[in-house]
C-alpha positions in Angstrom: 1.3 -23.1 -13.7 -1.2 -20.4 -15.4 -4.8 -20.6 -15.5 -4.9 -20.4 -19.4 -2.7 -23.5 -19.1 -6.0 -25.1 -16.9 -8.3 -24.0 -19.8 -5.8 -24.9 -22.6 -5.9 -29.1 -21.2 -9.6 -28.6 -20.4 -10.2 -27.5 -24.2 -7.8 -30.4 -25.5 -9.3 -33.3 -23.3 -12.7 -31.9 -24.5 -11.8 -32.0 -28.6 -9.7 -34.7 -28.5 -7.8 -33.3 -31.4 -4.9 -30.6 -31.3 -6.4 -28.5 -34.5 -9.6 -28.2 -33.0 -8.5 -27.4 -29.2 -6.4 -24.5 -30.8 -9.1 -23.2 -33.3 -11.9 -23.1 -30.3 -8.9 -21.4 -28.2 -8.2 -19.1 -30.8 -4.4 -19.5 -30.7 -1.7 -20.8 -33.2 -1.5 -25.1 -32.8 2.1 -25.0 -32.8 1.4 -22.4 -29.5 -1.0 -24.9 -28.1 1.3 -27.8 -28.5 4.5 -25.4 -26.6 2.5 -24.7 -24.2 1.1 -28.2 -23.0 5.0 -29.1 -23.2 6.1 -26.5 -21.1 3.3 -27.3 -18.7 4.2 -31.5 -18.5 7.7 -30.7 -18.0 6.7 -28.3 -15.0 4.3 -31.2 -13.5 6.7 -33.9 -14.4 4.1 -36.1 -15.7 2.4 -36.5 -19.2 -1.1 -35.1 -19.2 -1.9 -37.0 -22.8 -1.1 -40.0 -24.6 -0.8 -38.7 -28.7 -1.6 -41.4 -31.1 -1.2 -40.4 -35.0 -5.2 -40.1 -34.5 -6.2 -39.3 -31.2 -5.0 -37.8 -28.1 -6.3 -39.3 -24.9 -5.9 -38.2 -21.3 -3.3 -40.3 -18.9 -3.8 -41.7 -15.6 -2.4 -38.2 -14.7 -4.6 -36.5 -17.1 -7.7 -37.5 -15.8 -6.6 -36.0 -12.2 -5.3 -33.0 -13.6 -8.7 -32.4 -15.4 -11.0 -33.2 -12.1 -8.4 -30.9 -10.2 -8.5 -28.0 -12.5 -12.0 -28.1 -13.4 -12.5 -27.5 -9.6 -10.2 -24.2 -9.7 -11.4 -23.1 -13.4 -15.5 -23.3 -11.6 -14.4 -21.3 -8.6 -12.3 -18.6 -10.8 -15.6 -18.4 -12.8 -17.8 -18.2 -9.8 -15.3 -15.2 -8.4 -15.8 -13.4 -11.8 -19.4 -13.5 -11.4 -19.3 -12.6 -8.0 -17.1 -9.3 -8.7 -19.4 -8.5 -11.9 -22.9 -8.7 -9.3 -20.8 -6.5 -7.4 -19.1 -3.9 -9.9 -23.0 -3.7 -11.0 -24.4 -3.2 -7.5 -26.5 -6.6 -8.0 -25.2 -7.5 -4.1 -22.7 -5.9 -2.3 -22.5 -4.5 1.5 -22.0 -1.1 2.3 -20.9 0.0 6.2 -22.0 3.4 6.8 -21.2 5.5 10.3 -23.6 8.2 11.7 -23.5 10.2 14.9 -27.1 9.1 16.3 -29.0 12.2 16.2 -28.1 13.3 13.2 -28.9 9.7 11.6 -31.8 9.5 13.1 -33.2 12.5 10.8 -31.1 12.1 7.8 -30.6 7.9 7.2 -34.9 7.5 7.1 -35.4 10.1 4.1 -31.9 8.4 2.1 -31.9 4.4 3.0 -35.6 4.1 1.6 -34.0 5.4 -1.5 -31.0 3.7 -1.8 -33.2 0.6 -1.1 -35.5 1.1 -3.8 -33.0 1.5 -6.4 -30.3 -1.3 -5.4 -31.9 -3.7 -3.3 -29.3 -6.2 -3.2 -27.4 -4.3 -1.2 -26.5 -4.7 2.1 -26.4 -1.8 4.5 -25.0 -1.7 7.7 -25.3 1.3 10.2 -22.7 1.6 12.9 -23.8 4.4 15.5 -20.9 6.1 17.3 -19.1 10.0 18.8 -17.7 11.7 16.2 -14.1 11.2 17.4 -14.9 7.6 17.3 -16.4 7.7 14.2 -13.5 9.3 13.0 -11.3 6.5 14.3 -13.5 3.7 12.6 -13.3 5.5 9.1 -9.3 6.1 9.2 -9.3 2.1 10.0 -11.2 1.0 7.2 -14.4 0.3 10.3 -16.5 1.7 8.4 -16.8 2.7 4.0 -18.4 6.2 4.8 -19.4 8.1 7.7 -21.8 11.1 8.6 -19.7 13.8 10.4 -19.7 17.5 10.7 -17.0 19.8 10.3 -14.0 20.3 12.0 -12.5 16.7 11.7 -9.4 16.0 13.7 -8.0 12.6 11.7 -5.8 14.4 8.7 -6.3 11.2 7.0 -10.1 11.5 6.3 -11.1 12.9 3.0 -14.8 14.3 2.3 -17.7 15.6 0.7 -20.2 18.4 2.1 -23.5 17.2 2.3 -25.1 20.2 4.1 -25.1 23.3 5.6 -27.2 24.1 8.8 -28.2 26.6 10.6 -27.1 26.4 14.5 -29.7 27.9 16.6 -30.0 29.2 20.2 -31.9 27.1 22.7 -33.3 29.0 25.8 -35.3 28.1 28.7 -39.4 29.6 28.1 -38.9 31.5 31.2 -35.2 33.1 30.0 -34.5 36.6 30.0 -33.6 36.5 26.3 -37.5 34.8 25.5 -39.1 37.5 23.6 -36.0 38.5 21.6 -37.2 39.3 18.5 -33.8 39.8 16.7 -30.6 37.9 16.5 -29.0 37.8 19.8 -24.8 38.6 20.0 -22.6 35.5 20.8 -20.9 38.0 23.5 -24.3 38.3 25.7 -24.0 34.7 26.5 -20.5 34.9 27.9 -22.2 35.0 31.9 -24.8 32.4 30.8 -24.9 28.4 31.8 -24.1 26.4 29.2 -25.7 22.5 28.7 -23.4 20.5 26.0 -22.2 17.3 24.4 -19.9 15.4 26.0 -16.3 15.6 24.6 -15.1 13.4 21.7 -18.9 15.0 20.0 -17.9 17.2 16.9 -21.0 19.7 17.9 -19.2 19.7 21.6 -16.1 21.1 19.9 -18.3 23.8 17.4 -20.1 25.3 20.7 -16.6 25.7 22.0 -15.0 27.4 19.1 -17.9 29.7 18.7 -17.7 30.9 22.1 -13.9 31.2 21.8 -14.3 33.2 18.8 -16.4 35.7 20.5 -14.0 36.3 23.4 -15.1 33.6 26.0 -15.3 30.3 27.0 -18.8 28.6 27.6 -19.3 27.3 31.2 -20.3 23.8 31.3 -23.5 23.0 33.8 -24.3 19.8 32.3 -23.1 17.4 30.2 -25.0 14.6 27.9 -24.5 12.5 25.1 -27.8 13.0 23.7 -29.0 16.3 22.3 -32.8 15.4 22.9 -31.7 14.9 26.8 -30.0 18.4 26.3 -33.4 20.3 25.3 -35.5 18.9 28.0 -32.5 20.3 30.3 -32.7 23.7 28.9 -37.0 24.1 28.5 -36.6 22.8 32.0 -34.3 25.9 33.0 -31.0 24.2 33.3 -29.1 26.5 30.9 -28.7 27.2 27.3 -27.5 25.3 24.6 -26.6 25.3 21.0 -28.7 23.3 18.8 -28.2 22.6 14.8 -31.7 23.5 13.1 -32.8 19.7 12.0 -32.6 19.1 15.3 -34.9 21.1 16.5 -38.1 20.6 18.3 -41.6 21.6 17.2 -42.9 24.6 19.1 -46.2 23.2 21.6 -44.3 19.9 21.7 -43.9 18.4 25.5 -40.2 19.9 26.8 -39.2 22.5 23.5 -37.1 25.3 24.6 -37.4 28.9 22.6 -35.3 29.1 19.2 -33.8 31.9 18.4 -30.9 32.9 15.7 -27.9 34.0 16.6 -25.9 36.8 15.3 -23.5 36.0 12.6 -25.5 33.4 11.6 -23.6 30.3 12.6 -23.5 26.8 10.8 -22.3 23.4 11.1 -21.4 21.9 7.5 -22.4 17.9 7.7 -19.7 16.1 5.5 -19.5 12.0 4.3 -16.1 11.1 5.2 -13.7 7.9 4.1 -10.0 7.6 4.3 -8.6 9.3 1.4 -6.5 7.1 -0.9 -9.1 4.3 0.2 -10.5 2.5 -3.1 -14.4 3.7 -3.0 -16.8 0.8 -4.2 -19.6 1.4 -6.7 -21.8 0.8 -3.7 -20.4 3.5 -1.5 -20.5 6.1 -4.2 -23.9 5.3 -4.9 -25.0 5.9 -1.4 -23.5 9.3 -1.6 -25.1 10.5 -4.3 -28.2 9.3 -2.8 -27.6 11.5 0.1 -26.5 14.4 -2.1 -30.1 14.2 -4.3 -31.8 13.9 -1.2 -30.6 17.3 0.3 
């Protein structure tokens, strides 16, 4: 049973009269006639009792009409549905961010996006990197915030940004009136306050010490890169910080900024699984993000 067989008894029960059913149908009658055939012999029943004048529904018919109009409305209602979607009418978009990092970048895009498709739905789901990673590779999430390195070889992504990672030092530190950039090397003795592992900034602190010979020396440990600058301007240690993270100078807690030599970055990427079908709604939201930055 096809669905153009539905429409073609639907069309026939409404006319009454083969010609006609076959001219609003826009096929051949002879086509019309095979095809109602083929379809009673597949049900067993007749659908239509044919008179040299008329054509009226059976017993059967009259079933097979409530039935199928039923599936014909609910087909229609599913086209609809997809069209709202396709044109970003309604639609629901999961997005994953590392919480810091959202919590600067997602107010200055979602207002956007809002404004110009306001039927859609957007969920935020606020994890680690490595678990973030996880939740895209799934299908957890349509599109996630991360920074670079990623770790899952089945992501795929687009750069967003680049950003400037900056040293954080205690007011009273030896380094705190350095005027120019200070070497990676002259931190090697230094106490270091980081993200916990599984963070993708964790993992960039690491490699940039590694690069320049050493390995950083872990005092403290926190999941929260505010709770890792009141650490350091309370003279706990150093830390890495990326620039849009940053605090104002004069506010309560701010540790001194200064740049580092080489001038190190962390490159913010939207990920999704590659090979994953992107909806309308999901590439909208990137471009957003792109516009914005």
């Amino acid at each position: 049973m096809e669905l153009r067989q539905l429409q073609y008894v639907k069309q026939i029960a409404l006319e009454k009269n083969f010609s006609r059913a076959a001219e609003k149908l826009h096929i051949a009658q002879p086509s019309l006639s095979q095809q109602l055939s083929k379809l009673e012999q597949e049900l067993g029943v007749l659908l239509f009792r044919r008179t040299t004048n008329s054509v009226e529904l059976t017993q059967a018919g009259e079933v097979f009409i409530t039935k199928s109009q039923t599936i014909l409305d609910a087909v229609e209602q599913l086209k609809q549905e997809m069209d709202d979607m396709a044109q970003m009418r309604r639609g629901r978009l999961v997005v994953g961010t590392m919480p810091i990092t959202g919590s600067h970048i997602l107010p200055l895009v979602l207002p956007i996006f809002g404004d110009l498709y306001p039927q859609i739905e957007v969920v935020l789901v606020e994890e680690t990197s490595a678990r973030l990673e996880q939740l895209t590779a799934s299908g957890g999430t349509d599109i996630s915030l991360l920074s670079l390195p990623l770790e899952d070889s089945s992501l795929a992504w687009e750069v967003l940004m680049e950003e400037e990672i900056c040293l954080a030092i205690p007011p009273n530190h030896r380094l705190a009136g350095r005027s120019d950039a200070v070497k990676l090397l002259e931190l090697s003795e230094e106490p270091f306050i980081g993200l916990k592992k599984g963070q993708g900034f964790r993992q960039i602190t690491v490699e940039l010490c590694q690069r320049s010979g050493f390995t950083p020396q872990f005092v403290f440990e926190s999941s929260n890169m505010e709770t890792i600058q009141s650490l350091v301007a309370g003279g706990m240690g150093i830390a890495f910080v990326p620039r849009m993270l940053t605090r104002s100078k004069g506010s309560e807690l701010a540790p001194i900024y200064l740049s580092l030599e080489s001038d190190p970055s962390r490159t913010l990427v939207i990920a999704y699984r590659k090979g994953r079908y992107l909806s309308k709604a999901a590439d909208a939201f990137i471009k957003t993000m792109k516009s914005t930055f």
